[in-house]
N, C-alpha and C positions, 0 to 999 in steps of 0.2 A: 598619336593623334594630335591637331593641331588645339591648342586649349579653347579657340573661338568654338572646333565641335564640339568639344569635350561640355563643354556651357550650355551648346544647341540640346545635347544628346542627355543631358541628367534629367531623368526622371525619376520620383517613388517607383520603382518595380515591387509589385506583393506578392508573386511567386515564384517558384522556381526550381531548377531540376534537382530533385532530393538526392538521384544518382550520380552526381558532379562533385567530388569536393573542392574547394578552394585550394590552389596549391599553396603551398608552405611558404614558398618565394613571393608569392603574391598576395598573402597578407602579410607578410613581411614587412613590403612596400608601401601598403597602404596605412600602416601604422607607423613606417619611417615616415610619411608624408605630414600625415596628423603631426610628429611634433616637429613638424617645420611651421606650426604655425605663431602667429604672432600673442606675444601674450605680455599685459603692463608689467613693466619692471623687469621683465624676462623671468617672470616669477616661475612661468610653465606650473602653472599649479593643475593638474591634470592627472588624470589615471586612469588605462584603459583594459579593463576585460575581458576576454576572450573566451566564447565558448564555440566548441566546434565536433566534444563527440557526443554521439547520440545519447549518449548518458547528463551529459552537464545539459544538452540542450534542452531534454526531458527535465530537468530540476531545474533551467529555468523556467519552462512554462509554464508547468505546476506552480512555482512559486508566483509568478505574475498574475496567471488568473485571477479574474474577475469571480467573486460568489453568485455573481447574477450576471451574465453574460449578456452585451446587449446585440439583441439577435440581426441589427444594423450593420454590426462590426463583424457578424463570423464570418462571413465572405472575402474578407480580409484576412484572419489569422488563420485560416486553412490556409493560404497559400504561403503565410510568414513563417508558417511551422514547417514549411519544407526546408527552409534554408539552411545552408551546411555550415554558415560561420555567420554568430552575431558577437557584436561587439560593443559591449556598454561603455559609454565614455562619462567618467564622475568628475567635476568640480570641488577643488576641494579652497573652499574661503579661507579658513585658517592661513595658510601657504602667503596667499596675497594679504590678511594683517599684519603678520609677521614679517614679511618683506618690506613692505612700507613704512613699519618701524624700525628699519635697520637706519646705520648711521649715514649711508648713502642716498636715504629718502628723506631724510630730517624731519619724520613726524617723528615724534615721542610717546606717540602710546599706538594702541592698536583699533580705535574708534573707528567701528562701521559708518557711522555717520559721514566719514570724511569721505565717504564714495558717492558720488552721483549718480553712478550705475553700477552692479554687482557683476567688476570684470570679470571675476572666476567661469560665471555662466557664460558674458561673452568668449572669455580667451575660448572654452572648453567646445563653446556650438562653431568658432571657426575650425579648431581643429574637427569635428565631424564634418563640415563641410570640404576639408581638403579630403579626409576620407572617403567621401560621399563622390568626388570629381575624381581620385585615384583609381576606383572599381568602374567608372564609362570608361578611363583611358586602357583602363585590362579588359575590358569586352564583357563586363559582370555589369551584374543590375545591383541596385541596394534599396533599400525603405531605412529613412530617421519615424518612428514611433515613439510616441509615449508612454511610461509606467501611469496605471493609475495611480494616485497619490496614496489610496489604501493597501499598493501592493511594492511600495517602493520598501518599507520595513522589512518585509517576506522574502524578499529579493535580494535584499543588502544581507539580512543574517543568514540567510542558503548557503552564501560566496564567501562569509566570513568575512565581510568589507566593514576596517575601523571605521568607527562614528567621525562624523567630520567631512566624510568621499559622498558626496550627490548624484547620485545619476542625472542627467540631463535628457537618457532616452535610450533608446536602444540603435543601434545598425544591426540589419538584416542582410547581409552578403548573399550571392550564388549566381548561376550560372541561370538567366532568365528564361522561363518556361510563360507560355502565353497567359496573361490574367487581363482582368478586366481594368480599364480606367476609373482611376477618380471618377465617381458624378461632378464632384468641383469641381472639374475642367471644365464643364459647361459656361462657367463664371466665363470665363474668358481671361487672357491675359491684358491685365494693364501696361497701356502705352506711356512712353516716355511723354507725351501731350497730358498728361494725366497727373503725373505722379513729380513732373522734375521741374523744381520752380531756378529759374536764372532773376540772379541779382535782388529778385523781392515777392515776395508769396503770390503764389498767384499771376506770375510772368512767365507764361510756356513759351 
């Protein structure tokens, strides 16, 4: 697929055929892609997850749940729980203090502070994003979600994930079955007249 489709065509997908699994080859792919992605320092400070039989994917939902479900969202996670491969991708900071205090970075200590942004998060949501773009070019749908923040502990000790590895969110892989749109699309998409200033804020 040419990648201008492949841009046109990504959408959140939230359900999908529970009957299809993802071939072996092509998560494969999707996860060779992920660490093609760019990351400071070539730290690659990343790690990625994999659940896909109906056992792992039963112990993560249970572990994710929500105690109070909001009845907004079930319309959503009845179709995310069909999916046959999700894949949590975690950020791990450590990785990126430690590299920057190597002798080829020339800080001398490990001070958060010295970050203006917390690349570990960006490097880790670009590589979901090339994941997110590798599943339109295989003819699969995906959904990025979010942990709620009281179920990211539950979820990390299930899998056995050292302290340090962040989830950033979930992928939802499979083979698309009909669901309904975001309401958000409503919003509309913002135009380049809007959003992209040339030479000085405020010059579309």
């Amino acid at each position: 697929m040419e990648f201008s489709e492949v841009v046109r065509r990504r959408r959140m997908v939230r359900d999908y055929d529970p009957d299809r699994p993802v071939p072996t080859e092509i998560r494969d792919r999707i996860l060779a892609n992920a660490l093609r992605a760019p990351s400071g320092g070539f730290t690659q400070g990343w790690a990625f997850l994999t659940l896909e039989s109906p056992q792992d994917r039963e112990r993560f939902w249970v572990a994710a749940a929500e105690d109070e479900p909001d009845e907004r969202s079930a319309w959503v996670l009845d179709g995310l729980q069909h999916a046959p491969l999700l894949i949590i991708p975690f950020a791990h900071k450590d990785a990126y203090l430690s590299r920057y205090a190597a002798p080829d970075k020339g800080w001398t200590d490990r001070d958060e502070a010295r970050w203006p942004m917390p690349y570990w998060y960006i490097d880790t949501g670009m590589a979901a994003l090339l994941m997110l773009q590798t599943v339109v070019d295989e003819g699969l749908g995906a959904c990025f979600f979010g942990l709620s923040p009281s179920r990211v502990s539950p979820v990390t000790a299930e899998f056995g994930v050292p302290d340090g590895y962040e989830p950033i969110g979930v992928l939802s892989i499979g083979y698309r079955a009909p669901d309904t749109p975001s309401p958000s699309l409503k919003r509309g998409r913002r135009g380049a007249d809007e959003v992209v200033h040339h030479g000085q804020w405020g010059h579309h």
